[in-house]
N, C-alpha and C positions, 0 to 999 in steps of 0.2 A: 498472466491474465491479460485479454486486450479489452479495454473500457471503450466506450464513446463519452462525449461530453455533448449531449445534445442542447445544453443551453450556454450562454456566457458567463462568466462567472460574473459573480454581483459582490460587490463591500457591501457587509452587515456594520463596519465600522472602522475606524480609521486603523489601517494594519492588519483587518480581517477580513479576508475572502472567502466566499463560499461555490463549490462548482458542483453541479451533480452526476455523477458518473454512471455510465448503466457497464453492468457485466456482460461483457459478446459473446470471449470464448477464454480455455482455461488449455493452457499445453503442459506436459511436462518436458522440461529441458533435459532434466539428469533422470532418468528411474531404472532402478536396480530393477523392476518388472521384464525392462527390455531390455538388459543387458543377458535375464536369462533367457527373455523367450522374444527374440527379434520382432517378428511377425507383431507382436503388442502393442509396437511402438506407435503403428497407424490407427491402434485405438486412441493413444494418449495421444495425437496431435489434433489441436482445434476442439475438442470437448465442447457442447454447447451449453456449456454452463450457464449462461444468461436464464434460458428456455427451463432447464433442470430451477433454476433457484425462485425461477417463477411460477413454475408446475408445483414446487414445496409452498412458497405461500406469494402471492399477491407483493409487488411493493420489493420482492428480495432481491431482484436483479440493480437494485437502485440500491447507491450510496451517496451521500452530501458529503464533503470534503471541505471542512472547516480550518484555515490554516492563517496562523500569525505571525507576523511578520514583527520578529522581535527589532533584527538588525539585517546589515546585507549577507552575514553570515549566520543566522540563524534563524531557523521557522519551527513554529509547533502545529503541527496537523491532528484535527481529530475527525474521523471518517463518525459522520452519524449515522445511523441504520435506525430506519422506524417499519416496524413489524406489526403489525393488526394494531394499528395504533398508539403504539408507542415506542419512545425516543431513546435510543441507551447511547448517548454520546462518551461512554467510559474509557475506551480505548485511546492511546495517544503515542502521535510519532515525533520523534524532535530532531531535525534536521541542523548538524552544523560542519560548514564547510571548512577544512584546515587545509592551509598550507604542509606539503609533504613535512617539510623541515619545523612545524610546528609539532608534528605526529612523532618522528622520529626523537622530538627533545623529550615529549612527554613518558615515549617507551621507555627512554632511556633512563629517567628521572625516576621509573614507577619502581617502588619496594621492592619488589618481585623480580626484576632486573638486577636491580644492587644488589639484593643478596647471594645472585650467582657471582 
């Protein structure tokens, strides 16, 4: 999906940003549609999906992108979506960055490992 961010982002509070994103366009990278049928593939690329989600209701092509800033390695985002007036901020992403060798100890550490 390619967004704009047509404004800057603003702190609602210390650790917390907010940005608003609008939806442009929607591609498919991988789809099994154009693996069978080539010629399809020029449908799936650039999709006006902004226009499509704005044509379904008012407000849709827009998301707020609420994100915290726990430490340097870790953030919690939650995309707000408000539909004919109302907010369902429920959804949540949590971003945390590891070191390869921090990945590799844990794989190796996990139940599921040991017991092969």
């Amino acid at each position: 999906t390619r967004a704009s961010v047509p404004s800057a982002a603003r702190s609602v509070s210390r650790g917390v940003l907010e940005c608003t994103l609008q939806v442009e366009t929607t591609s498919a990278a991988q789809s099994s549609v154009a693996q069978l049928l080539p010629a399809a593939q020029r449908l799936l690329d650039d999709f006006p999906s902004g226009v499509a989600l704005e044509m379904a209701a008012n407000g849709a092509a827009s998301v707020t992108l609420r994100t915290t800033y726990l430490s340097p390695r870790m953030r919690v985002s939650r995309p707000v979506v408000e539909l004919n007036g109302v907010k369902d901020d429920s959804a949540m992403f949590v971003f945390v960055r590891e070191e390869l060798e921090e990945v590799a100890e844990a794989i190796a550490e996990s139940p599921a490992v040991r017991e092969q």
